[in-house]
KEKE-3310 file (N, C-alpha, C; in steps of 0.2 Angstrom, whole numbers, plus 5000, padded with zeros to 4 digits):
npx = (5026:5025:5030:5028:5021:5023:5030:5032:5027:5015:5006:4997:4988:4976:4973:4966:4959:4949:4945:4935:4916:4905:4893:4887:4881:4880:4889:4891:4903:4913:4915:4918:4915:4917:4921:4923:4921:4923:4932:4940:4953:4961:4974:4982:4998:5009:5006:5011:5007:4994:4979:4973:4958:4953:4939:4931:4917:4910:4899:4889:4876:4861:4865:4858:4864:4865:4868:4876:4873:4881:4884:4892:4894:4885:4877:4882:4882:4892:4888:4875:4886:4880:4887:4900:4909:4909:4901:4906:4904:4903:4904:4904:4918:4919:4913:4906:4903:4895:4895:4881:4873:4864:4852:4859:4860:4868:4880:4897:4903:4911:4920:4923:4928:4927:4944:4949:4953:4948:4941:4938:4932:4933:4932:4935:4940:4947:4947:4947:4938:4931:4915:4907:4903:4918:4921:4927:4940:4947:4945:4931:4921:4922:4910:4914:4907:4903:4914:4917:4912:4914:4929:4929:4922:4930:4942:4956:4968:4980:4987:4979:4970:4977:4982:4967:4963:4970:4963:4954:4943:4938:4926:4916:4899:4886:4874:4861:4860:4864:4851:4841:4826:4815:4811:4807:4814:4822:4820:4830:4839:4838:4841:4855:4855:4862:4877:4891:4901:4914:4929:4943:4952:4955:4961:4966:4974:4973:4986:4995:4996:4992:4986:4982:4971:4970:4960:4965:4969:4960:4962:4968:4978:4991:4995:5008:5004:5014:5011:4998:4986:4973:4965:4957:4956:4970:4978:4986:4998:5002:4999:5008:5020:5018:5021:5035:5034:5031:5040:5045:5036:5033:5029:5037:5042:5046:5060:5069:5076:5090:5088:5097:5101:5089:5080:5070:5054:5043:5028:5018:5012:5013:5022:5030:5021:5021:5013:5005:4991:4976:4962:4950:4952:4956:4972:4975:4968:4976:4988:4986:4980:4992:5000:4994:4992:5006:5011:5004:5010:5008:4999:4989:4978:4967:4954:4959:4967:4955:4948:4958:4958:4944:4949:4958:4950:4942:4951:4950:4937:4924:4913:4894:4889:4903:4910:4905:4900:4893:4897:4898:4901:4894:4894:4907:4920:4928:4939:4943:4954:4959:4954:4940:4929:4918:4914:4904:4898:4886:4884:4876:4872:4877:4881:4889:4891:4897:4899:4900:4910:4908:4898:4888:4888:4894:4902:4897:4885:4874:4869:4856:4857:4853:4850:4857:4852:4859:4867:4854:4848:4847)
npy = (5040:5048:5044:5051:5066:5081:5081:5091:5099:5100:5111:5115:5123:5124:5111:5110:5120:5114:5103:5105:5103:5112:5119:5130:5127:5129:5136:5141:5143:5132:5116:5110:5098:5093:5084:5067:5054:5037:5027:5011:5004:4992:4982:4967:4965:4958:4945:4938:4933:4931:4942:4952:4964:4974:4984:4992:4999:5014:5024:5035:5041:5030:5020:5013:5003:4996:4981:4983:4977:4978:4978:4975:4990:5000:5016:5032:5047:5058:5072:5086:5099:5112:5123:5129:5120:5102:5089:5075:5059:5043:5023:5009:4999:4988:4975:4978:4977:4985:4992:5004:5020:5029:5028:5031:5025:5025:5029:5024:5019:5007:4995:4980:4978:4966:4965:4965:4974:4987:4997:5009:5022:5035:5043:5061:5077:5086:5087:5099:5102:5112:5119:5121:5119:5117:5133:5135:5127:5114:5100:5086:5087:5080:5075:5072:5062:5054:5048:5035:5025:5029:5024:5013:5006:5009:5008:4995:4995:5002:5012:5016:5024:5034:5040:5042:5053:5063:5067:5075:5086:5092:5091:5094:5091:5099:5088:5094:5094:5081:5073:5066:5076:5070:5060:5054:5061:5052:5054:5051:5056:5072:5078:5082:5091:5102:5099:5092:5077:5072:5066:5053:5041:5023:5014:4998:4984:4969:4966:4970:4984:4998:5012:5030:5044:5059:5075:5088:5106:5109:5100:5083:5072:5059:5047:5033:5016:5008:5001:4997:5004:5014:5027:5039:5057:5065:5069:5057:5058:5063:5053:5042:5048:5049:5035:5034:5036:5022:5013:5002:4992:4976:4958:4949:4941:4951:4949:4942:4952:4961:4970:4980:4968:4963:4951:4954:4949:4946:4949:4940:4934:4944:4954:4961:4969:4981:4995:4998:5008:5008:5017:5021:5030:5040:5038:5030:5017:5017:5012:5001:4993:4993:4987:4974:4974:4970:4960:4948:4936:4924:4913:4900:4898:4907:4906:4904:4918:4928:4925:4930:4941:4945:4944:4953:4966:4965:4972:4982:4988:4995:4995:4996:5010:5013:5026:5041:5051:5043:5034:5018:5002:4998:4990:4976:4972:4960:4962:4949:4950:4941:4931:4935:4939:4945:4949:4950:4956:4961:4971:4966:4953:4937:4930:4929:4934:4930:4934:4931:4937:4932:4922:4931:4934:4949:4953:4952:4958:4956:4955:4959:4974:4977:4977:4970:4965:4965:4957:4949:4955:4940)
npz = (4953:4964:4983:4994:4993:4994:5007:5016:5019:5028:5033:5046:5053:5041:5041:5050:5051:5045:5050:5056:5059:5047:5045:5037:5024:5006:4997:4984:4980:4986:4996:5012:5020:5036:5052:5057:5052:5049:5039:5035:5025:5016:5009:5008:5007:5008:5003:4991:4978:4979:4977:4987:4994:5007:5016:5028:5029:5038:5047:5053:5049:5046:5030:5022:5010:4995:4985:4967:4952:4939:4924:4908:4894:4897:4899:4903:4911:4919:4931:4925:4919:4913:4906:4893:4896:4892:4896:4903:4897:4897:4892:4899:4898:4905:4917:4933:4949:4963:4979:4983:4991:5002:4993:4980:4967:4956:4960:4965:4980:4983:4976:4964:4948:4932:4929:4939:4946:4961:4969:4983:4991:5004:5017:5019:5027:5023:5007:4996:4984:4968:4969:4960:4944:4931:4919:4910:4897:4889:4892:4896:4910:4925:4940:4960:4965:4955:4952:4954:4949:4938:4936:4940:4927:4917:4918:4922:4928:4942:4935:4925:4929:4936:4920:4916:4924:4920:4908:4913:4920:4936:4951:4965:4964:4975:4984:4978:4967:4962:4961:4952:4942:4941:4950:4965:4980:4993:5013:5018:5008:5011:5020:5015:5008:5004:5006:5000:4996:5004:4998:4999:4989:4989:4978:4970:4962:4951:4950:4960:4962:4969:4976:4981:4978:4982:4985:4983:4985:4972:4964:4958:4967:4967:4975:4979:4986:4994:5010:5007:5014:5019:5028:5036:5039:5044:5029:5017:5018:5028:5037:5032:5036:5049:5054:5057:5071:5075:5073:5081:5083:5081:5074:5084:5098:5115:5122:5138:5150:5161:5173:5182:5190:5193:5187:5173:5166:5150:5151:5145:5129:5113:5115:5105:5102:5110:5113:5103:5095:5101:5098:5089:5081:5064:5064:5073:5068:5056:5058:5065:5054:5044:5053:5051:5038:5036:5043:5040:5032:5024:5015:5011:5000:4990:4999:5012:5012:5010:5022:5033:5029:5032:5046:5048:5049:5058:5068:5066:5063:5071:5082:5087:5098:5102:5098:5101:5091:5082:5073:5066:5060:5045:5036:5029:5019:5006:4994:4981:4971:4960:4960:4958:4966:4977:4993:5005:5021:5034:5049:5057:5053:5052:5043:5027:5010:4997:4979:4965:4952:4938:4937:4941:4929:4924:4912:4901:4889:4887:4901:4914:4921:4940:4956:4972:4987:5003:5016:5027:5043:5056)
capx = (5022:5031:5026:5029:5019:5025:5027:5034:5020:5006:4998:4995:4984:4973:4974:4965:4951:4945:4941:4927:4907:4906:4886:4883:4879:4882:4894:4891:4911:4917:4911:4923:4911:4922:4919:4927:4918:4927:4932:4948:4954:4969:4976:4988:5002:5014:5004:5015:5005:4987:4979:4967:4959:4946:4938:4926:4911:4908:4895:4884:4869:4861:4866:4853:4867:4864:4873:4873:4878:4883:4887:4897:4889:4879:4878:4884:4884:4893:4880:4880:4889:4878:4891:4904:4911:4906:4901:4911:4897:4905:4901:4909:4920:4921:4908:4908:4899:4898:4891:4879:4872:4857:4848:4861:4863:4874:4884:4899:4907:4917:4916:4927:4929:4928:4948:4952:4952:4942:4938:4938:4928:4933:4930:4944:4937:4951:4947:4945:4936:4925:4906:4903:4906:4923:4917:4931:4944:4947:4943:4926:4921:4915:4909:4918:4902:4904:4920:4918:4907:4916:4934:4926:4920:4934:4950:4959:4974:4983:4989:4974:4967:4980:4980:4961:4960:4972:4960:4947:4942:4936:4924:4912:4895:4882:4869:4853:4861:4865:4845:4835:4822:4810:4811:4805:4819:4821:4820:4837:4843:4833:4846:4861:4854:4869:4882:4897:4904:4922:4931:4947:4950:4959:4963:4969:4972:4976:4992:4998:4996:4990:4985:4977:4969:4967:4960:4969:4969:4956:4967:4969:4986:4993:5001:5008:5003:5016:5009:4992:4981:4970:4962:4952:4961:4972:4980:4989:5007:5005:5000:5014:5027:5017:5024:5039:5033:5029:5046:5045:5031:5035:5026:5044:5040:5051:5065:5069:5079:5093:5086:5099:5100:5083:5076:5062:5052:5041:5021:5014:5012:5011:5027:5031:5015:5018:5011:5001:4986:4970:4958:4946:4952:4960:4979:4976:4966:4980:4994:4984:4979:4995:5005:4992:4993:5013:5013:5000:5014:5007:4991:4990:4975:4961:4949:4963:4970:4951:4946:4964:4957:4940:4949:4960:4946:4941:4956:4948:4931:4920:4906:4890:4892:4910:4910:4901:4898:4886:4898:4899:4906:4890:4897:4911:4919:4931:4939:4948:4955:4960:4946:4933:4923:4917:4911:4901:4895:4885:4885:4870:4871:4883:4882:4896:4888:4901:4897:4909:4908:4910:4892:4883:4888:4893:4905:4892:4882:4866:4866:4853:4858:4851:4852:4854:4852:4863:4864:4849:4849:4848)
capy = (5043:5050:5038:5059:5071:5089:5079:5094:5106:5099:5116:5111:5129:5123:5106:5112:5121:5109:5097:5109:5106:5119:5117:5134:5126:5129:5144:5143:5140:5127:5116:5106:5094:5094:5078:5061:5048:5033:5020:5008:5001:4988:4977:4963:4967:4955:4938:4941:4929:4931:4949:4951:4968:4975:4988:4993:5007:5017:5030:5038:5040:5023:5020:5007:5002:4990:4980:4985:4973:4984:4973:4981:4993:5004:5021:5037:5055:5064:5078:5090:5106:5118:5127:5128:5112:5096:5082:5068:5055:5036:5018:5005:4993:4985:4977:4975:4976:4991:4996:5013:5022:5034:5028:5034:5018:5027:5033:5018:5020:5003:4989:4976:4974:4961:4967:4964:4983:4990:5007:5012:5029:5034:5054:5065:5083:5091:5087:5103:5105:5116:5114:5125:5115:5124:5137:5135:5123:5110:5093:5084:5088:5075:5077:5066:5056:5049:5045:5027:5022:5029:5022:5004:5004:5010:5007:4990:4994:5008:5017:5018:5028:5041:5044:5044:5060:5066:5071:5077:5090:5087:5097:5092:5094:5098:5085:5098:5094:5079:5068:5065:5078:5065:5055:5056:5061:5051:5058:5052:5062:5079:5083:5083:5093:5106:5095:5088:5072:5075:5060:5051:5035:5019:5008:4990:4979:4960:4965:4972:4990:5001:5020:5032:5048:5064:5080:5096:5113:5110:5096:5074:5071:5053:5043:5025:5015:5002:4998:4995:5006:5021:5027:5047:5062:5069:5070:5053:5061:5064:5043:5039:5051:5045:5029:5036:5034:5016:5010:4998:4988:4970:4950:4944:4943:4951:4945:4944:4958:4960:4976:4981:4963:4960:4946:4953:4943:4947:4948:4937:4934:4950:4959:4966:4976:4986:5004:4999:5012:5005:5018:5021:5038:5035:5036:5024:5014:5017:5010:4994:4989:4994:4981:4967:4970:4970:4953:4945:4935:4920:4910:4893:4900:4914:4906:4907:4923:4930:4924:4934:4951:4947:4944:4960:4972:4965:4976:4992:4988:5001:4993:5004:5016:5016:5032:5047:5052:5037:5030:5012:4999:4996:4984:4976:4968:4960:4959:4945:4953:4937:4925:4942:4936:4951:4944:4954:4954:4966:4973:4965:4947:4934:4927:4933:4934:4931:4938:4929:4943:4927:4921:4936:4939:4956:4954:4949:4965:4956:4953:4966:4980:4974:4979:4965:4966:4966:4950:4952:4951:4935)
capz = (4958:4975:4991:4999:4988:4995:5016:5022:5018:5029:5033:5052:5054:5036:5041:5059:5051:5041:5054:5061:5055:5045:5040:5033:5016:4999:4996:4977:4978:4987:5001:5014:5026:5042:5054:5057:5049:5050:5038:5034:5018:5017:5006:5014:5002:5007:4999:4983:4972:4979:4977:4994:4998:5011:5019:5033:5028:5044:5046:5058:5047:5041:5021:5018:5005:4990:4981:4963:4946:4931:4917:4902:4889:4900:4897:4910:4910:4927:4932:4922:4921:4913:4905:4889:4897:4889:4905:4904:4896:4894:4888:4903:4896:4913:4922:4940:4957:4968:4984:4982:4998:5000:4988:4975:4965:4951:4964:4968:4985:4982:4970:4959:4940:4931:4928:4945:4949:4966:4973:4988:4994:5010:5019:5019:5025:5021:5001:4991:4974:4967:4969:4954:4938:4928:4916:4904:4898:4884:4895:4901:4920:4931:4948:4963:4966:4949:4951:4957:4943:4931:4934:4937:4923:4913:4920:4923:4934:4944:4928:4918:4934:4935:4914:4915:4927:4918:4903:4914:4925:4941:4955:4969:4964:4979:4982:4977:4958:4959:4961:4946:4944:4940:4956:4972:4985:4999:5016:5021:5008:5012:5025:5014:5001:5002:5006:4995:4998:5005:5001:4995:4984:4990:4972:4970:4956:4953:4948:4965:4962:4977:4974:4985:4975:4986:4981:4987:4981:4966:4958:4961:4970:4966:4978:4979:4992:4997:5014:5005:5018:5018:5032:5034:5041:5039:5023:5019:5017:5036:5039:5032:5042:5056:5056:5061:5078:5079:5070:5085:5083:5077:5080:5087:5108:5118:5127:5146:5153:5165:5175:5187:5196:5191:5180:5172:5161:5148:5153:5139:5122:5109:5119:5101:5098:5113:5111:5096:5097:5102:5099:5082:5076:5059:5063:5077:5063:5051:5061:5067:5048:5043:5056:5051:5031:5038:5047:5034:5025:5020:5015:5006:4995:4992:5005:5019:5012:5011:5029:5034:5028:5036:5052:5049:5049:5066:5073:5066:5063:5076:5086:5090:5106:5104:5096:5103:5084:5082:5069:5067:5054:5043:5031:5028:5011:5003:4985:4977:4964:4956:4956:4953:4969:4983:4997:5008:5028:5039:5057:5061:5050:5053:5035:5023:5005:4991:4974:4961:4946:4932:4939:4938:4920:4924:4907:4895:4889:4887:4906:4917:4928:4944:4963:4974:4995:5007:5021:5031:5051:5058)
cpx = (5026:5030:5025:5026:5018:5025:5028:5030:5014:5001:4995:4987:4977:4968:4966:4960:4950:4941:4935:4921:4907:4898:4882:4881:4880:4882:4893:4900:4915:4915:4914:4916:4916:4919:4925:4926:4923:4926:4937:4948:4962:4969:4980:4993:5009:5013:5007:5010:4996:4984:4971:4965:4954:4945:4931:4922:4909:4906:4891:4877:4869:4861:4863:4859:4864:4870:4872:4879:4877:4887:4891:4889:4886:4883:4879:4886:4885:4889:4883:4881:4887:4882:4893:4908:4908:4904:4903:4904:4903:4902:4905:4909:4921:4916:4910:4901:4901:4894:4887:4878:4868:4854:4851:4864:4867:4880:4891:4905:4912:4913:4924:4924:4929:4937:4953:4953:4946:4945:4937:4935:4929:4933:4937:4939:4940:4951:4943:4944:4930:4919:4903:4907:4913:4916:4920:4936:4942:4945:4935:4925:4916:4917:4912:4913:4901:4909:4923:4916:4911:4926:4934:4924:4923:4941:4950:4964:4975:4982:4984:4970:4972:4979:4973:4960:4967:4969:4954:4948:4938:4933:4917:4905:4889:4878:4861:4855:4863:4857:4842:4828:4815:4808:4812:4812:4816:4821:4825:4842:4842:4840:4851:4860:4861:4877:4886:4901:4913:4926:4939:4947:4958:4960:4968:4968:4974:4984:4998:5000:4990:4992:4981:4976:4967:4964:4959:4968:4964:4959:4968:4978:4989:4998:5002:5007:5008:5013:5002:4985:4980:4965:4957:4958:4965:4974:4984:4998:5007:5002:5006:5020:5027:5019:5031:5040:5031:5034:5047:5041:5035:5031:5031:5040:5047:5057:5066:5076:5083:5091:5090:5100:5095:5080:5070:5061:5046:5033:5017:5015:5011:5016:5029:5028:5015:5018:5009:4993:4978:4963:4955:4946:4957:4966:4980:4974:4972:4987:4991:4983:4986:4999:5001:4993:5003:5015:5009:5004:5013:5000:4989:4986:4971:4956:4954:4965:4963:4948:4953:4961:4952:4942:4955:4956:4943:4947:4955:4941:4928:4913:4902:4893:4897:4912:4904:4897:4892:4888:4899:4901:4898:4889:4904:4912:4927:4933:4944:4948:4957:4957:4939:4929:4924:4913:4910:4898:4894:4884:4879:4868:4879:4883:4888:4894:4894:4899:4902:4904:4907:4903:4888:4884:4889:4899:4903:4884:4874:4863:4862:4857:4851:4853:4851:4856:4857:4862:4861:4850:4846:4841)
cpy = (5043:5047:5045:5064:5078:5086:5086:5103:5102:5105:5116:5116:5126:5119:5107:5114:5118:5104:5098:5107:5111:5117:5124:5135:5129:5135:5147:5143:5135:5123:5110:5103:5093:5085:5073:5054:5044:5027:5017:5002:4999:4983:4970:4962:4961:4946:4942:4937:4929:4940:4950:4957:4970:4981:4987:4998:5007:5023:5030:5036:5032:5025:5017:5006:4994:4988:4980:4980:4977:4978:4978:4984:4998:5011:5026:5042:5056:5069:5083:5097:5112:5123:5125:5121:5108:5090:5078:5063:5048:5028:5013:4999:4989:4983:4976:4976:4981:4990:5003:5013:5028:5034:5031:5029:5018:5027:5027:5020:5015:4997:4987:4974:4971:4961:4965:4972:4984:4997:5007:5019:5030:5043:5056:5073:5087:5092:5094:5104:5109:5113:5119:5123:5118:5126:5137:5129:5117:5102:5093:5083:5082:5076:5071:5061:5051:5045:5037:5021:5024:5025:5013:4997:5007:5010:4999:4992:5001:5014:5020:5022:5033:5042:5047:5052:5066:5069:5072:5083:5089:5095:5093:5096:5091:5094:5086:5094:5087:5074:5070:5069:5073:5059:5057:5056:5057:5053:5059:5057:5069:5081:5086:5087:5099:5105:5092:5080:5072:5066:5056:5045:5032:5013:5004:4988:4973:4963:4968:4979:4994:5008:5024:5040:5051:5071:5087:5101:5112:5103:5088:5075:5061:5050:5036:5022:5009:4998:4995:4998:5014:5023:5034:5052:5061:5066:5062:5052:5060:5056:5041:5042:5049:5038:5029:5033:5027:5012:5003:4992:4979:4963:4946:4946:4948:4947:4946:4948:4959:4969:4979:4976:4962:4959:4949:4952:4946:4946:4943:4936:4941:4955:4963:4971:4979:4993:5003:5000:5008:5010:5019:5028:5037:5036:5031:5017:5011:5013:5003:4989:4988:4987:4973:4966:4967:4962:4947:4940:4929:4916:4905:4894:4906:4911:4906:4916:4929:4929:4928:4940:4952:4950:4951:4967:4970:4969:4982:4992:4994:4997:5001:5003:5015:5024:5036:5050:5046:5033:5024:5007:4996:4990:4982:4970:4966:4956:4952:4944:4947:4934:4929:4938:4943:4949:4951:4953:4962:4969:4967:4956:4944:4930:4931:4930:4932:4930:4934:4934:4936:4925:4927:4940:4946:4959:4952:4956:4965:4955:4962:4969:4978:4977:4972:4968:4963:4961:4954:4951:4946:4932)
cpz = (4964:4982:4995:4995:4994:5003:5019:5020:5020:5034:5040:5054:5047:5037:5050:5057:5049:5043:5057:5054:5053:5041:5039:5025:5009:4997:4989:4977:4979:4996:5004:5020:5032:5045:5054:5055:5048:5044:5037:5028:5017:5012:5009:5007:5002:5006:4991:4978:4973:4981:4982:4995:5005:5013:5025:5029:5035:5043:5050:5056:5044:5032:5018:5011:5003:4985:4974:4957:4939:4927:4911:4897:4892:4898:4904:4909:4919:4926:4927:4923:4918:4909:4896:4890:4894:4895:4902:4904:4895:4893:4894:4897:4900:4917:4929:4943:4959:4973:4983:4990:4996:4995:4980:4970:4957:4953:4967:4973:4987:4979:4966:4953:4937:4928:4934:4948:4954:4967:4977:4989:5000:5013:5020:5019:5023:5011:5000:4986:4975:4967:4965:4949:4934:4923:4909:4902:4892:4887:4897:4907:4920:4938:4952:4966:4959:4948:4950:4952:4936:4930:4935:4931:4917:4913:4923:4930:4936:4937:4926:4921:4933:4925:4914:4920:4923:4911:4904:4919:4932:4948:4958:4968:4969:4980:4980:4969:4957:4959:4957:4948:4944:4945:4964:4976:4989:5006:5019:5018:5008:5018:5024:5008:5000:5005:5000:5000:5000:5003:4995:4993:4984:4981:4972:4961:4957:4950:4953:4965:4965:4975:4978:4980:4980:4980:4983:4984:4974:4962:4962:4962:4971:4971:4979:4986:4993:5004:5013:5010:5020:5024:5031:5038:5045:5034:5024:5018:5024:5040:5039:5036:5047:5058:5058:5069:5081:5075:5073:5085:5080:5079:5083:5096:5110:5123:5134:5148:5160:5168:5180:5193:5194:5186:5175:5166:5157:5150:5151:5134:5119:5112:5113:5099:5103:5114:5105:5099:5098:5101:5092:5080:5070:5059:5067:5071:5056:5052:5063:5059:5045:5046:5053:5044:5032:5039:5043:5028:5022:5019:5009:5002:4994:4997:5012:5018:5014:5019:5035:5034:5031:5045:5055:5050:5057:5071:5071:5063:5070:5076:5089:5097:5106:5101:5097:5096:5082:5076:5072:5061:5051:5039:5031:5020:5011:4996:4985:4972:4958:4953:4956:4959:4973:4986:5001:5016:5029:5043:5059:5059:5052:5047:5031:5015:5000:4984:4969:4952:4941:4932:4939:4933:4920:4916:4899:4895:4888:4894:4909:4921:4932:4953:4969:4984:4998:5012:5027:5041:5053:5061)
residu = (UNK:UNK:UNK:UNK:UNK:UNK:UNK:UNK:UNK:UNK:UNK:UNK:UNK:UNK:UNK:UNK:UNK:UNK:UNK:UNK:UNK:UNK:UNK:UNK:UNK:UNK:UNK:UNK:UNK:UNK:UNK:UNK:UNK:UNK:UNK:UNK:UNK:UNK:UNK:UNK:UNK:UNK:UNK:UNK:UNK:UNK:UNK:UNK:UNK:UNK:UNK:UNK:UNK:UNK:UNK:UNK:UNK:UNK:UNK:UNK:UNK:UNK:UNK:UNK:UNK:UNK:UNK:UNK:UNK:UNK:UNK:UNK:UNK:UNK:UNK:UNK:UNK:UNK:UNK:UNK:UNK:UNK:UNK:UNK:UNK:UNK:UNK:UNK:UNK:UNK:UNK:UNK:UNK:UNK:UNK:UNK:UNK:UNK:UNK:UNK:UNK:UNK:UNK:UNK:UNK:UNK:UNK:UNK:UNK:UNK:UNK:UNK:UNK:UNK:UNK:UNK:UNK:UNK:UNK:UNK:UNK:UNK:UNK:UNK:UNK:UNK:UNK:UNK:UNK:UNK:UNK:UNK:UNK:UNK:UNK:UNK:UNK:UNK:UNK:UNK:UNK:UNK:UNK:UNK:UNK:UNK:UNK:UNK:UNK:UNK:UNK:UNK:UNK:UNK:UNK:UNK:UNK:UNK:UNK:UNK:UNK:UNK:UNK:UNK:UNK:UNK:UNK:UNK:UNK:UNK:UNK:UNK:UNK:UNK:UNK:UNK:UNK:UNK:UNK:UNK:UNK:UNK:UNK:UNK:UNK:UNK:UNK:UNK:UNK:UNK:UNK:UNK:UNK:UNK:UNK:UNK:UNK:UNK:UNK:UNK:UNK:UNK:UNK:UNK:UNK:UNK:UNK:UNK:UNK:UNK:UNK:UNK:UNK:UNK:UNK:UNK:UNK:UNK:UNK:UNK:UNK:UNK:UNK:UNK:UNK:UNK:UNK:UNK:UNK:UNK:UNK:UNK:UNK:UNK:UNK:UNK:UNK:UNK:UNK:UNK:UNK:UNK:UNK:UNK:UNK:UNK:UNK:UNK:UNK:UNK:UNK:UNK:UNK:UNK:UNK:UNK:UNK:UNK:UNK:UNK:UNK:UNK:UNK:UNK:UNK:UNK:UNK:UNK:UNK:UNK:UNK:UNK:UNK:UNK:UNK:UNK:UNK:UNK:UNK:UNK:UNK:UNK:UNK:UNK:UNK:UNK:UNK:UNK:UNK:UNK:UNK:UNK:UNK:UNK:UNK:UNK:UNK:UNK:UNK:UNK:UNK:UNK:UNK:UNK:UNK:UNK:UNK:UNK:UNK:UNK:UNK:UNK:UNK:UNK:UNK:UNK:UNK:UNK:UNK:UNK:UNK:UNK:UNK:UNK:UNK:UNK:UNK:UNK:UNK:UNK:UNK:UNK:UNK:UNK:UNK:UNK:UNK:UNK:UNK:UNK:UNK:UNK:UNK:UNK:UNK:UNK:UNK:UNK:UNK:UNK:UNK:UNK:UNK:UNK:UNK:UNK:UNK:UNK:UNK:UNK:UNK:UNK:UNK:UNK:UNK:UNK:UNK:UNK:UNK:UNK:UNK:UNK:UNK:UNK:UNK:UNK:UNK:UNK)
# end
């Protein structure tokens, strides 16, 4: 897989509309949500022996997210496609733990394995797929809201995620199509009813495999992620060029300097990180997470290396009113892909929940499918 998939084709004019709101709703061809929703997904890559990852979820509108226990065995049809197509129906071999949001508690916008395997969901409006199911073609289509749920609960590691889209078809179905006729909508989601979910996919495993999944021109595009960090737009070909610009960064201090006859001395502590971006749009994000999973090189177990990731997302976490958008960091998580625990905190709770998959039987197929809450405010 190419760390550079096509760098020198990023489209700047393409790349430029797409950022615009574009809410004249569902084309019947294809539907790009524009915006800047914010979130940050890291690994700390350089604990060679302990597999730590995290992310913030950031979002304007409230997600009322819950925490959702799938155990193995369950059954799963992607929406379906109406057509000569067949949907992509499966049986998870895999249980895990996700996050949903709006009420769509199929729908996993990040969650861990009993495998060691997690997902990440994160916005990318540049993602383009169709938002009319294919018509033709020998593979079973699934829509990218199912996407989460179905590589969860079917994939172990990096690999088994790129073969898996390799024998599917794949297309953004609107969200008029995708809520249960038989069930009351909610009114949170009455707004989005001709929206598509724009978004790319940050994957980890225990075995130190880092993958980001975009989806450009109708089709998944595979990239390795050695620095272990996904942010939102642009595209993550142009993240990684952009680190070009901050070559300099390092935690060594600076040294004192002979200025023309004059002594001068360093200011303080932190003189290597200076010009490391401070504001919350995601290449500044991508460049801070980036330095911390960088510097991050050791930690004498999972409860220091986990307490490590919590304290990395405090450098790109987004408190309210700091964004005129009204985005803010609604949850945060993190995996440890080792010991199958996902520990959870909220904006508004100062508790940190951890979930050990072994304990909620999510690998024993008599255990239930379950929705458990989220830490409450204080």
């Amino acid at each position: 897989m190419p760390f550079f998939a096509d760098a020198d084709r990023l489209e700047v004019d393409r790349r430029s509309e797409m950022l615009r709101w574009e809410r004249g709703g569902f084309d019947g061809e294809s539907i790009r949500l524009g915006g800047n929703n914010m979130c940050t997904d890291v690994r700390l890559v350089q604990l060679a022996d302990l597999h730590v990852s995290a992310r913030t979820m950031d979002f304007a509108e409230e997600l009322e997210s819950k925490l959702q226990v799938v155990p193995v065995g369950q059954q799963w049809s992607a929406t379906r496609t109406h057509s000569d197509v067949e949907t992509l129906r499966w049986t998870n071999a895999h249980g895990y733990v996700a996050m949903d949001a709006f009420g769509f508690e199929w729908a996993a916008c990040d969650g861990l394995n009993d495998a060691g395997l997690s997902i990440g969901t994160l916005w990318l409006p540049e993602t383009t797929l169709p938002a009319k199911p294919p018509a033709s073609g020998p593979a079973p289509a699934i829509d990218l809201i199912h996407f989460g749920s179905w590589i969860l609960g079917t994939c172990a590691t990096v690999q088994d995620v790129c073969a898996a889209f390799a024998g599917v078809q794949v297309w953004n179905a609107p969200v008029r199509m995708l809520w249960p006729a038989d069930r009351t909508m909610p009114d949170m989601v009455k707004p989005l009813l001709d929206f598509a979910f724009p978004m790319h996919l940050a994957v980890h495993d225990a075995h130190g495999g880092d993958l980001v999944v975009e989806f450009l021109d109708g089709a998944p595009v595979f990239h390795d992620n050695p620095v272990g960090v996904l942010t939102n737009s642009p595209t993550f070909d142009w993240h990684n060029t952009n680190l070009r610009n901050y070559v300099n960064l390092t935690n060594a201090e600076a040294t004192p300097v002979n200025l023309m006859g004059v002594a001068v001395n360093p200011t303080g502590n932190g003189t290597g990180l200076l010009g490391l971006p401070g504001d919350v749009t995601p290449p500044s994000r991508f460049i801070r997470a980036t330095v911390l999973s960088t510097v991050s090189v050791t930690a004498k177990d999972a409860r220091t290396a986990v307490n490590q990731a919590f304290h990395a997302l405090d450098l790109v976490h987004v408190p309210r009113q700091v964004a005129a958008s009204g985005d803010y960091t609604q949850w945060y998580v993190v995996r440890d892909h080792d010991n199958l625990v996902y520990h959870v905190r909220t904006y508004d709770s100062w508790d940190t929940e951890s979930h050990d998959l072994r304990l909620l039987g999510v690998s024993d197929s008599s255990s239930t499918r379950r929705s458990l809450p989220l830490p409450a405010t204080p």
